[in-house]
C-alpha positions in Angstrom: 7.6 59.6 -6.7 10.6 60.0 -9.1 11.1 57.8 -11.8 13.8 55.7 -10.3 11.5 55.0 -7.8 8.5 53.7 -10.0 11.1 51.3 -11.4 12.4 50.1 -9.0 8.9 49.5 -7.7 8.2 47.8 -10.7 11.1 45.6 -10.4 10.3 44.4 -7.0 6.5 43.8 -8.7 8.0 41.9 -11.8 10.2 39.7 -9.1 7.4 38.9 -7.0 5.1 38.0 -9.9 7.8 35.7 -10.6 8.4 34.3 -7.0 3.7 33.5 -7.6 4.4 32.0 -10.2 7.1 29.7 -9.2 5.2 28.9 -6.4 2.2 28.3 -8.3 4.2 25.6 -10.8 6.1 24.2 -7.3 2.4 23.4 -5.7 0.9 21.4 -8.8 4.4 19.2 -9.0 4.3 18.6 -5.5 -0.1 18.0 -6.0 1.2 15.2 -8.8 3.8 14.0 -7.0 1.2 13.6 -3.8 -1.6 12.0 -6.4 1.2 9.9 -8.1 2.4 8.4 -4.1 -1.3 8.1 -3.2 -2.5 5.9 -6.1 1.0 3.8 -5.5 -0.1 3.4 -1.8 -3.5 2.2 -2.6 -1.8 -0.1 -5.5 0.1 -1.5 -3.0 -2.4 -2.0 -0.3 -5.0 -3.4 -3.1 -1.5 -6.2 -3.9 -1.1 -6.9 -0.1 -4.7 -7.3 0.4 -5.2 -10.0 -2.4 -1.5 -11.3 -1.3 -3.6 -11.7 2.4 -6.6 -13.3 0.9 -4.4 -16.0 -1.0 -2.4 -16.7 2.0 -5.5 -17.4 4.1 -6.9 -19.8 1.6 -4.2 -21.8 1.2 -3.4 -22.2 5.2 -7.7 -22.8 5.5 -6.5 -26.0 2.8 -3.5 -26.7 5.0 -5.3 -26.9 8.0 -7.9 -29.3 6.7 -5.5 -31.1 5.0 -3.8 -31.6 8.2 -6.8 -32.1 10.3 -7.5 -34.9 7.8 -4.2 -36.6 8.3 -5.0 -36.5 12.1 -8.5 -38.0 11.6 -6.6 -41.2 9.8 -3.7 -41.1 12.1 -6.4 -41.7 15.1 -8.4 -44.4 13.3 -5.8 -46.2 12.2 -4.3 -46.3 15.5 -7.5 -47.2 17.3 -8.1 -50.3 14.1 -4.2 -51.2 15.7 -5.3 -51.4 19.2 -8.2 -53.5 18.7 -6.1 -55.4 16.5 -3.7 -56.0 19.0 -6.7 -56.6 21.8 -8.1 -59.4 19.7 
């Protein structure tokens, strides 16, 4: 081999050393970036979740509250029918 060879040959090896190590820095941003959307996915899920659990409580109140209101809706109009009977 003649020495423009060898360096040119170590050129190419110095490049792609280079090109590794690029890569190598390009995969961990894109591992914290993946990390950083994961844990804001499961934030978000964790919000909706508890978001969920409110919204079911309150309509569970609603729905009683409602079903009460129907209770004294039909006993008061049964009291006026016998009122009216008598």
């Amino acid at each position: 081999m003649t020495g423009n060879e060898l360096v040119s040959l170590n050129r190419r090896i110095k490049e792609l050393e280079n090109k590794v190590e690029q890569l190598r820095v390009g995969r961990r941003v894109l591992m914290r970036l993946l990390e950083k959307s994961e844990a804001e996915k499961w934030e978000i899920i964790n919000r909706l979740r508890e978001e969920k659990e409110q919204l079911m409580l309150r309509n569970r109140r609603f729905a009683r509250a409602i079903w009460q209101k129907n209770q004294e809706l039909a006993l008061l109009s049964h009291k006026k029918q016998q009122h009216v009977v008598s």
